[in-house]
N, C-alpha and C positions, 0 to 999 in steps of 0.2 A: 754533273758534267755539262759544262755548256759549251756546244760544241759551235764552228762556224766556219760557211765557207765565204771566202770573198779574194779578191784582189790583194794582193799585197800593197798596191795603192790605198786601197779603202780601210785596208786592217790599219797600215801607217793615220788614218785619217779619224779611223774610229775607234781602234784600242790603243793605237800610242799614246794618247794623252792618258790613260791609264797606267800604264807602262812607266812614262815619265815621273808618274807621281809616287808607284812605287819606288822607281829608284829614286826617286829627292827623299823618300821615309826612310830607304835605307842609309845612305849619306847621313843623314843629319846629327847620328852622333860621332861620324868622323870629323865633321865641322866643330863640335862641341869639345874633341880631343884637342883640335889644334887652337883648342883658346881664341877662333876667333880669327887666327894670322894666315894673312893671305900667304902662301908659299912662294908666290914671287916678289913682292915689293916689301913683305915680313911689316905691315900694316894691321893695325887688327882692327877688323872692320866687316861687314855682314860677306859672307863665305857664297861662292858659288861653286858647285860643283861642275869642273870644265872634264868634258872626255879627251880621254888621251887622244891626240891626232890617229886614225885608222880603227879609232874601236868607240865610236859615236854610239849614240842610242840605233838610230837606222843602219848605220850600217852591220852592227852586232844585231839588229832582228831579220835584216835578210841574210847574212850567214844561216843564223839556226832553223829560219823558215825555207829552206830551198827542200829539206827533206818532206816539207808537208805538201809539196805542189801537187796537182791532180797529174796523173797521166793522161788523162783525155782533155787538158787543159791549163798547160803549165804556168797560164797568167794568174791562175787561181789557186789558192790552198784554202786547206781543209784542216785545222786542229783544235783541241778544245785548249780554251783559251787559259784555264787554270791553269794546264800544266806547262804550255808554252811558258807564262811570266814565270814559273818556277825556275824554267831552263835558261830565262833570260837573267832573271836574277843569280842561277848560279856563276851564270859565263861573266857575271860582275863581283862576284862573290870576293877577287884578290881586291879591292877598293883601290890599293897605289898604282895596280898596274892600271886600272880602268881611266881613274880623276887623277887631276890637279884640282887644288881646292884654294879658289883665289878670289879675288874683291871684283865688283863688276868690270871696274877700267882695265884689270890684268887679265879677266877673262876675254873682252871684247878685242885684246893686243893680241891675245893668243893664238882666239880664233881664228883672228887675221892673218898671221903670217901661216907662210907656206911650210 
């Protein structure tokens, strides 16, 4: 159990980039299902896994970290990080509702509009 306290600033800083990688390992053979085709331009060409507008990576880790906040200090939480990514990966668990799964130039259009 590795447990840890910090900021949810710092956790963003210091476990997201793990976090991120889990979910690109988990994607990757939804990528491999879709042969490759970006969902929007139907292009087949290297796959980016885009978050649905409202359920990005940060904003789905501070949803499910607001229950691990201190009460003597709610800028901080306190969880062990195992089981958090497990909860994170489940909250991604449906893959369509989470991604789009599109080419860089359709992912970078995407993110852009509002």
């Amino acid at each position: 159990m590795a447990e840890i306290i910090c900021t949810v600033n710092e956790f963003h800083k210091y476990i997201g980039p793990r976090i991120r990688n889990s979910i690109q390992y988990m994607t990757k053979r939804r990528k491999k299902e879709l042969n490759h085709l970006c969902q929007i331009c139907k292009e087949k060409r290297e796959l980016e896994a885009a978050h649905v507008k409202g359920k990005t990576r940060k904003v789905m880790i501070e949803i499910l970290i607001n229950k691990y906040r201190l009460e003597e200090d709610k800028n901080k939480v306190k969880l062990d990080i195992d089981k958090f990514e497990k909860e994170l990966l489940a909250a991604h668990k449906h893959i369509e509702e989470c991604f789009k799964f599109l080419c860089s130039q359709c992912h970078i259009k995407y993110d852009s509009e509002k």
